[in-house]
C-alpha positions as CSV (number, residue, x, y, z in Angstrom):
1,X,-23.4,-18.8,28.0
2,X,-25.4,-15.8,29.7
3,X,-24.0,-14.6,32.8
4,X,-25.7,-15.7,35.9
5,X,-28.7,-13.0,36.9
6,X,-28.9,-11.2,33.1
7,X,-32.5,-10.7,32.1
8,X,-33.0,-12.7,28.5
9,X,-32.5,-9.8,26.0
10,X,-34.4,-6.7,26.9
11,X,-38.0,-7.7,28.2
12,X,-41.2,-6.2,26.6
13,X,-42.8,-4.0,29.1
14,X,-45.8,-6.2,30.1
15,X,-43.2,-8.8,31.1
16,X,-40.8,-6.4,33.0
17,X,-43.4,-4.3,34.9
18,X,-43.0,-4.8,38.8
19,X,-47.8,-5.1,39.4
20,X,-49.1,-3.7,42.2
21,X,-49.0,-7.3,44.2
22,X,-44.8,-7.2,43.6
23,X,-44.9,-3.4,44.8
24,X,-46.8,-4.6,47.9
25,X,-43.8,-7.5,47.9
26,X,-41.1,-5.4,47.5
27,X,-42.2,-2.8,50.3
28,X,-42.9,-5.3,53.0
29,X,-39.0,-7.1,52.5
30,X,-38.0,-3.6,52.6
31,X,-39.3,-2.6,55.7
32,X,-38.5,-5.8,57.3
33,X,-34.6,-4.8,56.3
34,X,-34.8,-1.4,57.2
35,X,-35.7,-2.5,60.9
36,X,-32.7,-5.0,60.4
37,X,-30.5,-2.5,59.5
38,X,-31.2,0.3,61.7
39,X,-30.3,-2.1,64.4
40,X,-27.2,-2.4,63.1
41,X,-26.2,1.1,62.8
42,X,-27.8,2.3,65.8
43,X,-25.7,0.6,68.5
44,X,-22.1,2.4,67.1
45,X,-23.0,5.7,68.2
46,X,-24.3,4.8,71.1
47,X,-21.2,3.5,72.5
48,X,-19.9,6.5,74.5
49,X,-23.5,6.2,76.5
50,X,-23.8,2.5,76.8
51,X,-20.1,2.1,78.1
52,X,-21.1,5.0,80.6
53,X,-23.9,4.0,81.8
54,X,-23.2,0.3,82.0
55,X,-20.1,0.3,82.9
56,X,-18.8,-1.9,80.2
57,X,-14.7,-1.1,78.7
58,X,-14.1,-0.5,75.3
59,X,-12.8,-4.1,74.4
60,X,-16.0,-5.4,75.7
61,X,-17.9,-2.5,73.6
62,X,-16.2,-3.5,70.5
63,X,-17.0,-7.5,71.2
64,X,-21.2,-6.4,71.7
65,X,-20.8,-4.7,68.2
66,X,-18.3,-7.6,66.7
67,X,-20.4,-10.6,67.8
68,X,-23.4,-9.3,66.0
69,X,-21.7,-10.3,62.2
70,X,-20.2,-13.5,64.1
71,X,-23.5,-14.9,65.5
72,X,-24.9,-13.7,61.6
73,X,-22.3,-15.6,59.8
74,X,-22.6,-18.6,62.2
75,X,-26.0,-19.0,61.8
76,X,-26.4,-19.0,58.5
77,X,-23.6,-21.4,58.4
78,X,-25.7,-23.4,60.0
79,X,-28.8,-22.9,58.5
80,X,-27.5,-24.0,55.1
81,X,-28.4,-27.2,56.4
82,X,-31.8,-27.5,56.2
83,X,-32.9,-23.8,55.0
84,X,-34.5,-25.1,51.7
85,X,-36.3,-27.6,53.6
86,X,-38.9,-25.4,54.7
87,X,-41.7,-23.0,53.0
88,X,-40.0,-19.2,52.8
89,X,-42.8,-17.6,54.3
90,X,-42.6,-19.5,57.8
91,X,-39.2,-19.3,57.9
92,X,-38.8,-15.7,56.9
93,X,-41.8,-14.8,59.6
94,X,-40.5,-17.2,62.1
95,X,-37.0,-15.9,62.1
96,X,-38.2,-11.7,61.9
97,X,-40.3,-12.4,65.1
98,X,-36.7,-13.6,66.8
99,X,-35.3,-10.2,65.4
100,X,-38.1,-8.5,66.9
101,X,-37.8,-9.8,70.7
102,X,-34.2,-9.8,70.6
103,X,-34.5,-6.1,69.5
104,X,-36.7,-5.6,72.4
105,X,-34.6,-7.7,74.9
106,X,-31.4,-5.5,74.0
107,X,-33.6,-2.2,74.8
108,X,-34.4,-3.7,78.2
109,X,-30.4,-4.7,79.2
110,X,-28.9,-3.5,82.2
111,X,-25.4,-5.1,82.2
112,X,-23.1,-6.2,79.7
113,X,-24.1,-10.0,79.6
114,X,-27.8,-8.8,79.0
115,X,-26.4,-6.6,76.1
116,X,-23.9,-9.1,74.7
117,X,-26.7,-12.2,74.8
118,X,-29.3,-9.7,73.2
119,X,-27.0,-9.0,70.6
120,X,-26.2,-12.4,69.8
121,X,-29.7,-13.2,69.3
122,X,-30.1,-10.5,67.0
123,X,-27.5,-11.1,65.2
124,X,-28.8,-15.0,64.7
125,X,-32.3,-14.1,63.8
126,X,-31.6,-10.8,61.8
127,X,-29.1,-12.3,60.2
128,X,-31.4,-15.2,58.9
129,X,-34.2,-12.7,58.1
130,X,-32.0,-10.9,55.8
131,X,-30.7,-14.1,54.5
132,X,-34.6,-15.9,53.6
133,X,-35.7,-12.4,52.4
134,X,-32.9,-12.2,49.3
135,X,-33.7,-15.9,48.8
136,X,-37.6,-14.8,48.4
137,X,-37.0,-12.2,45.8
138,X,-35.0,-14.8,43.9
139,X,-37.5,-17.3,43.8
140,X,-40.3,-15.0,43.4
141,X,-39.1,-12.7,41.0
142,X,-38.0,-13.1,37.5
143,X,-34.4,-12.4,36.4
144,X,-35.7,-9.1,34.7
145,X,-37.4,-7.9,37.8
146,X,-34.9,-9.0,40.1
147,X,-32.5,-5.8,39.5
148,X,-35.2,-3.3,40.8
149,X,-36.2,-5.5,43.5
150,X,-32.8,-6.2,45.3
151,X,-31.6,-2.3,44.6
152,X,-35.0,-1.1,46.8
153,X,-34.0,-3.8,49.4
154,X,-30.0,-3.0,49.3
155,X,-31.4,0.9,49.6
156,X,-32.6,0.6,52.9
157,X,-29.6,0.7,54.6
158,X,-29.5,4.4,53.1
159,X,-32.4,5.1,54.6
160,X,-31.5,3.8,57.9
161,X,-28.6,5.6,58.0
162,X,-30.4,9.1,56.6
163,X,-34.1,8.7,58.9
164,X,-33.5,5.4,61.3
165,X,-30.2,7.1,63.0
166,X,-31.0,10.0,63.4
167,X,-34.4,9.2,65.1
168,X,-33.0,6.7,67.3
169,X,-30.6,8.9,68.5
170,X,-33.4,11.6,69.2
171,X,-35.0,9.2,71.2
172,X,-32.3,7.8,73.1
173,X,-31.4,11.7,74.2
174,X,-34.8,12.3,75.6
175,X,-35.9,8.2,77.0
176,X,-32.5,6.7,77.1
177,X,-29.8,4.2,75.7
178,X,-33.1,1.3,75.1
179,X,-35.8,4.0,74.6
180,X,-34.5,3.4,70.3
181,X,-34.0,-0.3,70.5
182,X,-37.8,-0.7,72.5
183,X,-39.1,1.5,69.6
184,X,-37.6,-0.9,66.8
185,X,-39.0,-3.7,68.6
186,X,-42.6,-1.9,68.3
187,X,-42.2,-1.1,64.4
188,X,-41.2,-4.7,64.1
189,X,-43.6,-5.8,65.5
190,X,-46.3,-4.1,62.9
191,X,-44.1,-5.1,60.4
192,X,-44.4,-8.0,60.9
193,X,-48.0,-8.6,61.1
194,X,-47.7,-6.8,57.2
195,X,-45.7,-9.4,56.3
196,X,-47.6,-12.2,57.8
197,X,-50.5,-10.5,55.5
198,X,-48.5,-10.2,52.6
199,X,-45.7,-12.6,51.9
200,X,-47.1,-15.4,49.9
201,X,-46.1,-19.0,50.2
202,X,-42.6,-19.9,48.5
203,X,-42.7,-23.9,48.4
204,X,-41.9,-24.5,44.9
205,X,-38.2,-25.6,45.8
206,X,-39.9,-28.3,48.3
207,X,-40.6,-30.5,45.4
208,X,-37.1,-31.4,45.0
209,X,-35.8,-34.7,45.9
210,X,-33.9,-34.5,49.5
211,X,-31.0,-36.5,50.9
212,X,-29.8,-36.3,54.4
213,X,-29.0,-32.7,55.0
214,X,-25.3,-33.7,55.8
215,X,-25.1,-34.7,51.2
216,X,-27.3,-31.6,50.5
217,X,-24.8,-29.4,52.0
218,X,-22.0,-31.3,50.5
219,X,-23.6,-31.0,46.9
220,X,-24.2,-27.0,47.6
221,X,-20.4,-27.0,48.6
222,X,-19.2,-29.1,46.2
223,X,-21.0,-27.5,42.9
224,X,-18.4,-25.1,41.1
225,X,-20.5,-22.1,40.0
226,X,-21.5,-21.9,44.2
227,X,-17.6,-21.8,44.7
228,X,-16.4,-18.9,42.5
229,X,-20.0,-17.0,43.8
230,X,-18.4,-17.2,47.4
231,X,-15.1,-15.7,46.0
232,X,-16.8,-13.2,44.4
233,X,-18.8,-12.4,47.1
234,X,-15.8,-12.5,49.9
235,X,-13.8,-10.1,47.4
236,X,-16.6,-8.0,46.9
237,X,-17.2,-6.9,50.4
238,X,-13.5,-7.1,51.5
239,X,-12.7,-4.1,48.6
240,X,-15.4,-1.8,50.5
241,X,-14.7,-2.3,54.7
242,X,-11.1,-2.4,54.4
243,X,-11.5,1.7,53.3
244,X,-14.9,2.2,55.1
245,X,-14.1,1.1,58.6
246,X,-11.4,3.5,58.9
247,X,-12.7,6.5,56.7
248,X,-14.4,8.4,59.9
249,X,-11.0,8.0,62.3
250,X,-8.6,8.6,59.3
251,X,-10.6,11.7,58.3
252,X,-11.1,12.9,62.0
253,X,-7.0,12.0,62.3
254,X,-5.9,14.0,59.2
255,X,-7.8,16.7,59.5
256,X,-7.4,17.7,63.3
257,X,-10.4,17.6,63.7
258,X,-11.7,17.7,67.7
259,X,-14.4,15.2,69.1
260,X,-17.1,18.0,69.5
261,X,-16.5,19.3,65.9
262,X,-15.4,15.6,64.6
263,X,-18.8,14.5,65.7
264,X,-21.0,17.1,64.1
265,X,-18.2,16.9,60.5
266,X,-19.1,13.2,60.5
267,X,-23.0,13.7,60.5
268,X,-23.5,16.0,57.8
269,X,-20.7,13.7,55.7
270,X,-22.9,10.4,56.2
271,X,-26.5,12.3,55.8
272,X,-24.7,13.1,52.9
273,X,-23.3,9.8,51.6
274,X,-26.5,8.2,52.8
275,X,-28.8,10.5,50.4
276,X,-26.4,10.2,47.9
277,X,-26.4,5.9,48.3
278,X,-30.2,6.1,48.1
279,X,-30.6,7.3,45.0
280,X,-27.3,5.6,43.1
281,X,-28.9,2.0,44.5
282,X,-32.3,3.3,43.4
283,X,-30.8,3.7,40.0
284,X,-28.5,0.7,39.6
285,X,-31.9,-1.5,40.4
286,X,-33.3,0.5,36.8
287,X,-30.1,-0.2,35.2
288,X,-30.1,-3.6,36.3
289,X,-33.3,-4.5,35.3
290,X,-32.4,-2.9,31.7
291,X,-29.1,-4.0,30.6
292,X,-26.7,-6.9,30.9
293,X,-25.3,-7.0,34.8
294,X,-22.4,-7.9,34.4
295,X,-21.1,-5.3,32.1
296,X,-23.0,-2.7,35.0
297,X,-21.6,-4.2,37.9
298,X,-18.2,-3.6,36.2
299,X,-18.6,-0.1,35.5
300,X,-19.8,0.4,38.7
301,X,-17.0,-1.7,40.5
302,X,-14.1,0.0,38.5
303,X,-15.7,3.3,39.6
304,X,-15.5,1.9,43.4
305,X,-12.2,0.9,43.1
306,X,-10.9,4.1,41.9
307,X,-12.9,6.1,44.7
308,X,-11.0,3.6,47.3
309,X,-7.6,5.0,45.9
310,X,-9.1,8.8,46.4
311,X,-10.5,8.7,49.6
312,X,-7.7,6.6,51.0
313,X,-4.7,9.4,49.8
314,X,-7.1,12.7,50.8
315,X,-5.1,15.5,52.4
316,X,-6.1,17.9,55.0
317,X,-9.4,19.1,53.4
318,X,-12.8,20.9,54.0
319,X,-15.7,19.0,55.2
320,X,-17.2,19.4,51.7
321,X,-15.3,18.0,49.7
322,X,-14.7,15.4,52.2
323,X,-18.8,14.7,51.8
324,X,-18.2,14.4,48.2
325,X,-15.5,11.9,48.4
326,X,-17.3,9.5,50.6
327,X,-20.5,9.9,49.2
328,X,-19.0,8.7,45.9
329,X,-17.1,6.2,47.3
330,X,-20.2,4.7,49.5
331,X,-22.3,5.6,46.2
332,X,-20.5,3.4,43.9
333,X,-19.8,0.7,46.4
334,X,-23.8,0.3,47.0
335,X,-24.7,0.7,43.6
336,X,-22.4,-2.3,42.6
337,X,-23.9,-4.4,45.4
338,X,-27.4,-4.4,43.2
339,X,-26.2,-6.0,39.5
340,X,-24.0,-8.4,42.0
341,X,-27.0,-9.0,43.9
342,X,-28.9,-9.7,41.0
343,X,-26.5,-12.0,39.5
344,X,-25.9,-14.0,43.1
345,X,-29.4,-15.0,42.9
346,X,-29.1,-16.6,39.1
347,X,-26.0,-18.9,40.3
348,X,-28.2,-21.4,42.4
349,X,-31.2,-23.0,41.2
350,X,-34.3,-22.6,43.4
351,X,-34.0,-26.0,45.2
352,X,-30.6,-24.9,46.9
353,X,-30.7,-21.5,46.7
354,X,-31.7,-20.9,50.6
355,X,-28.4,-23.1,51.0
356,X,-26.7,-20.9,48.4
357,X,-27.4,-18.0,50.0
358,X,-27.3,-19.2,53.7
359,X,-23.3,-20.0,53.3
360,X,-23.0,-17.0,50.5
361,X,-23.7,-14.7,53.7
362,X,-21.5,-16.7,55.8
363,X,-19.0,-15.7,53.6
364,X,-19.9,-12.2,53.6
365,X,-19.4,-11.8,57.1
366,X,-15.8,-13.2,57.2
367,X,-15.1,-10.9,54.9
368,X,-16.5,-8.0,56.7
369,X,-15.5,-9.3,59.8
370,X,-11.7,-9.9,58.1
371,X,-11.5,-6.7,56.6
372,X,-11.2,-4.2,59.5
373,X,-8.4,-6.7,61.4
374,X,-6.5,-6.2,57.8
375,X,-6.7,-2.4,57.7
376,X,-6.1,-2.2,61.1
377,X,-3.2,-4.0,61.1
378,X,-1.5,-2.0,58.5
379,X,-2.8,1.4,60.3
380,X,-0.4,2.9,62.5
381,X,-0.3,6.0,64.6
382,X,2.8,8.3,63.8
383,X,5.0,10.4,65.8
384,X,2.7,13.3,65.3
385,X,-0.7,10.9,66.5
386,X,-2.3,10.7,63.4
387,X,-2.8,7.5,61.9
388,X,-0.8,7.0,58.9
389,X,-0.6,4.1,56.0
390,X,-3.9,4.5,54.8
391,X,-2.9,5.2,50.9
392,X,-2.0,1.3,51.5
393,X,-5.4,0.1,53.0
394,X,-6.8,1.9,49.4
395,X,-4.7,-0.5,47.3
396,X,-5.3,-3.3,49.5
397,X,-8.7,-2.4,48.7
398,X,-8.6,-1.8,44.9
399,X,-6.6,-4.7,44.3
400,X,-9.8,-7.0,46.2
401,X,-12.0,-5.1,44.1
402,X,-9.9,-5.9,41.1
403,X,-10.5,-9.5,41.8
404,X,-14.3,-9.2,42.2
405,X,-14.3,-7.9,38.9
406,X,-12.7,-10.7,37.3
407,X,-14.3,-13.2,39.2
408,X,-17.9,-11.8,38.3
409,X,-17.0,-13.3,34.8
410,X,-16.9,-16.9,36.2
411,X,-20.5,-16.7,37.6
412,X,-23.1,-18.3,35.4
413,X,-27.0,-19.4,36.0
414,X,-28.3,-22.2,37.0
415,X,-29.1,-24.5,34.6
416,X,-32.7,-24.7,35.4
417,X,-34.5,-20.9,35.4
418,X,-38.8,-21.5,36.0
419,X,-40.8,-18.5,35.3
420,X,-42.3,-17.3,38.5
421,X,-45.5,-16.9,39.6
422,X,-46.8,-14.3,40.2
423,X,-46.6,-13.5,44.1
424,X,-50.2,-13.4,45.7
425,X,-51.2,-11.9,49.5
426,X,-50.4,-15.0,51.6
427,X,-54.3,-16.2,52.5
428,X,-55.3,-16.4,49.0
429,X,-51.8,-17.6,47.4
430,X,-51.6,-21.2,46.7
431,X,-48.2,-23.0,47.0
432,X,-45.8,-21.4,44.1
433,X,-43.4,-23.1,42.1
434,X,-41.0,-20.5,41.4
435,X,-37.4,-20.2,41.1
């Protein structure tokens, strides 16, 4: 049996050429995840400012940025319920105009409630944006197409962290801590209208036969290809935070390095990673597209789990090579995200894959969410102040890795895969049956 996502055989090119209507697609979810991500990332290095200027103490810092995955995961917990029960396009639209006032609501905070609730509600409606806009691409794009289209939506996290960061922090130097958030909520807000041009209808999967939503969870839950995707998926992103949520303290710890010059290391080492991650996810989406996916993701993930070993047992060394390290590490660990992508979307057929993917992100987040407590609680500081133990948060890591790669295996596609349509803008596009 084909493993779940794999195109069928190499396509002929007329088949497995993205048209100019896909490209106009493609760049619209991007954009709409860009603006997700870059108010994910920028709200970490603003810390030192917000907790300043609002008064607010670390703990509660570290709760504003923590309750961001929790209110993600919860909500599309929840969401699973009745998430294929709607058209894509109103839900995806509904739930990125939520993202956008929340954006502009945490901009306008003044105390820590205001920030925490505006936070929250980002997380909810973000989180659900992200969540309809993967389900999109699966149901609008073939499995041959679905490689290139995922790995330019998974890039854009790259390119928040290389041109959304840095701007944002420009901006909050010369307006202030909501001067980047306000500006988000702006460039949402056009966004959006694109979209609301763009996205076609996606109603295909409301032609299945419904229960109560209460059975149509239970059937989701209950089917075993679903179950070993949530394993995978819970491995997959517990092999890459357990090393990446403590590779900028560890490095800053082994090295000696001071908080002006840590600050300044740790810039030029994620500019560099982040380049680097934009064009390794570029490329996986080409591989993807062109040869079987699991056999790529495997590469790619044996590659990651090494790199978790390296960077996790680095001495003392120069900020170079230090850029090289990560930037493999984060290179890989992106690039493997796009075949597993791919192959997440082929394990559900289209009348539960909103459901699918709702609870598949549910799990992501307890995974991300679990994997800093686990490195953290195996991280300790030594007599000398610099954290030690880390060469065991890398095998922790590998060995989670390890299991995502076996566990890829047991993934297979739905049993019913309808060619798309192909997607139209939305006032001319008539309801689409696609998977």
């Amino acid at each position: 049996m084909a493993d779940a996502g794999d195109p069928p055989g190499r396509p002929a090119p007329a088949t497995s050429r993205i048209t100019l209507a896909e490209w106009e697609l493609i760049l619209v979810l991007v954009a709409v995840q860009f603006t997700h991500m870059v108010d994910f990332v920028i709200l970490m290095p603003l810390g030192d400012r917000l907790r300043r200027e609002l008064g607010i103490t670390p703990e509660q810092f570290g709760v504003v940025v923590a309750v961001y995955a929790w209110a993600a995961g919860i909500a599309s917990l929840l969401a699973s319920f009745v998430m294929d029960r709607f058209d894509r396009r109103t839900v995806l639209l509904t739930m990125y105009a939520g993202f956008g006032l929340s954006t502009l609501y945490c901009g306008l905070a003044d105390r820590y409630e205001t920030l925490l609730l505006s936070r929250i509600l980002a997380g909810v409606f973000g989180g659900l944006a992200a969540v309809t806009l993967f389900t999109v691409i699966g149901d609008v794009f073939p499995p041959e197409k679905r490689g290139r289209a995922s790995g330019a939506v998974i890039s854009s996290f790259a390119v928040a962290s290389i041109v959304g960061l840095p701007i944002g922090l420009l901006l909050a130097g010369w307006l202030g801590r909501g001067a980047p958030f306000i500006a988000l909520a702006g460039l949402s807000a056009v966004v959006w209208v694109l979209a609301w041009l763009r996205l076609p209808h996606v109603r295909g999967h409301l032609a299945a036969a419904r229960r109560n939503p209460l059975a149509d969870f239970a059937a989701v839950v209950r089917e075993p290809n679903h179950l070993w995707g949530f394993a995978f998926s819970f491995f997959l992103v517990l092999g890459t935070f357990t090393v990446g949520s403590f590779v900028a303290p560890v490095f800053c710890s082994t090295n000696g390095w001071g908080e002006r010059v840590a600050e300044q290391n740790m810039a030029v080492i994620y500019l560099v990673a982040g380049l680097c991650t934009l064009l390794a996810t570029t490329l996986a989406g080409r591989l993807a597209d062109r040869f079987a996916r699991l056999p790529l993701f495997r590469v790619l993930g044996g590659v990651t789990l090494v790199m978790a070993v390296v960077v996790s047992n680095l001495p003392p060394i120069p900020v170079w090579v230090a850029a090289v390290a990560v930037s493999g590490f984060m290179g890989f660990a992106a690039a493997r995200m796009v075949p597993a992508q791919a192959m997440l979307l082929g394990v559900s057929a289209p009348a539960t894959r909103g459901a699918f993917m709702s609870l598949n992100t549910s799990v992501q987040h307890l995974g991300s969410g679990l994997a800093p407590v686990i490195a953290g609680a195996i991280i300790t500081v030594g007599p000398d102040g610099k954290l030690t133990h880390f060469p065991l948060v890398g095998l922790v890591a590998a060995g989670t890795a390890a299991a995502s790669l076996v566990l890829a295996g047991w993934l297979r596609p739905a049993a019913k895969q309808v060619p798309p349509a192909e997607p139209e803008p939305a006032e001319e596009a008539e309801p689409a049956t696609v998977s």
